[in-house]
C-alpha positions as CSV (number, residue, x, y, z in Angstrom):
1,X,-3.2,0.8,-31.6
2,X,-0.2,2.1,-29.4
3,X,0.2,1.8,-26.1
4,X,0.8,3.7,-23.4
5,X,3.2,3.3,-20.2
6,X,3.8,4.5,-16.8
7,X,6.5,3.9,-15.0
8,X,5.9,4.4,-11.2
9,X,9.0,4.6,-8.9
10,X,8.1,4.8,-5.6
11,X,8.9,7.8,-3.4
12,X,7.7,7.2,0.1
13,X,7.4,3.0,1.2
14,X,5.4,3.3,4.1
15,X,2.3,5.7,2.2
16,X,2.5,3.1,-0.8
17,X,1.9,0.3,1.5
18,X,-1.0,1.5,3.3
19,X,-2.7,2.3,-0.1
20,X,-1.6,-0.2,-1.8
21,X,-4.9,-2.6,-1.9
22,X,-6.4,0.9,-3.2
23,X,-4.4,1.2,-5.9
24,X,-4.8,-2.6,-7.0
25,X,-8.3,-2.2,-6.8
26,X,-8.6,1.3,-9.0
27,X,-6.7,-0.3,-11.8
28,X,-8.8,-3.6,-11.9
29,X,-11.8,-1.4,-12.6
30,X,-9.5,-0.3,-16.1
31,X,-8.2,-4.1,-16.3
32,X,-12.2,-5.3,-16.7
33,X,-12.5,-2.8,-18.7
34,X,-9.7,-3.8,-21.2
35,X,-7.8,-0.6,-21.0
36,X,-4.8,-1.8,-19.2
37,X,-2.5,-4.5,-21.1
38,X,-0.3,-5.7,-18.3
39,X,0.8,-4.5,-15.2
40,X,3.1,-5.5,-12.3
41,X,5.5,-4.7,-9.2
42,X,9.2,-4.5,-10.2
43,X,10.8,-7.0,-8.3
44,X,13.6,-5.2,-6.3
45,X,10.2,-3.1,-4.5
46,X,11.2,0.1,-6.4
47,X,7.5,0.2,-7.9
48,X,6.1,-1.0,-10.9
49,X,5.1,-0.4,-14.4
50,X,2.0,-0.1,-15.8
51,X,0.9,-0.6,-20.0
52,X,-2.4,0.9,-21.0
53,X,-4.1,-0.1,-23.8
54,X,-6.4,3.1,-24.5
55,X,-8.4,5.2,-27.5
56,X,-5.8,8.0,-27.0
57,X,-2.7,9.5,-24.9
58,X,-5.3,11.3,-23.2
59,X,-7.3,8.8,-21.6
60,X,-4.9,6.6,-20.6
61,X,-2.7,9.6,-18.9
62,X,-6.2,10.8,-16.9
63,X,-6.3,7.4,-16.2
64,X,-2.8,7.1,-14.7
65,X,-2.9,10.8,-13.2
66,X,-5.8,9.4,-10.9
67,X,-4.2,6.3,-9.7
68,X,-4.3,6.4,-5.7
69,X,-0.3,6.3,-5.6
70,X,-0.1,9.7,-7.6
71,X,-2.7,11.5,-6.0
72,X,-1.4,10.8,-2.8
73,X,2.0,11.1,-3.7
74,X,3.2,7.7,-2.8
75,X,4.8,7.3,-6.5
76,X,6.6,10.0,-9.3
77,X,5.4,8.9,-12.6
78,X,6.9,8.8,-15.6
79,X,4.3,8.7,-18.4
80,X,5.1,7.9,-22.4
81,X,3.1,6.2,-25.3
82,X,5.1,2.9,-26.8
83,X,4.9,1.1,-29.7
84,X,5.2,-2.7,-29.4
85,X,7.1,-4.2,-32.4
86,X,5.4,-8.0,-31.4
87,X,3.1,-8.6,-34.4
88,X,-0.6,-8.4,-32.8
């Protein structure tokens, strides 16, 4: 099954802080759910990456085109499928 990331660079600090709790609590929904692999802040506060684990490229990008940072423009996304070459 491939994978799917997005790569979320933040855009405006102060917006992403006040949704922040938001936006943890949108993607736990997908994380009980099993559609989301891993996730996590990049450490220099830039913003963070996201790995979906999804049926298709097209529920996984609806997924991430409705995260609270995008919508309210808080984070640009960057949005690809990836293929991990661990064996699963």
């Amino acid at each position: 099954m491939p994978y799917y990331i997005a790569f979320l660079e933040t855009i405006d600090p102060e917006k992403d802080a006040e949704i922040l709790e938001v936006h943890k609590a949108y993607l736990q929904k997908y994380i009980n759910e099993g559609k989301i692999y891993a996730k996590g802040p990049f450490t220099d506060h830039t913003g963070g990456l996201i790995i979906y684990k999804t049926n298709s490229y097209e529920e996984a990008k609806l997924i991430a085109e409705n995260d609270p940072v995008i919508k309210e423009n808080s984070r640009k996304m960057t949005f690809k499928e990836w293929k991990s070459t661990l064996p699963e």
